[in-house]
C-alpha positions, 0 to 999 in steps of 0.5 A: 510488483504486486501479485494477484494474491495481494489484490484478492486480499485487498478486495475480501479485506474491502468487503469487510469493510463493507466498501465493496460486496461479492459482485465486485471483480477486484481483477477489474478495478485494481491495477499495477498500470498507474504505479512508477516504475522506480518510487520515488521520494523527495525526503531522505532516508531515515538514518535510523535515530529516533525524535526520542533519542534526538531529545536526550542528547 
């Protein structure tokens, strides 16, 4: 799961950009409570072959 530290990068990072200013909490609107709790895809793992090398052969 996330850390506090990495939510206080994303919200000076959200400063930077301008989006959000110094009276924003991100402790208050950034949260783990909406993430699964095994992420889940419907695509499978890459095997490691790029498009390039598929090209070439």
């Amino acid at each position: 799961m996330n850390v506090d530290r990495d939510w206080e990068k994303l919200g000076l990072y959200a400063r930077q950009l301008t989006i959000t200013d110094e009276t924003i909490n991100t402790r208050t609107c950034y949260s783990n409570d909406y993430l699964p709790e095994h992420p889940h895809a419907t695509f499978p793992p890459l095997d490691g072959a790029y498009i390039s090398e598929l090209k070439a052969s």
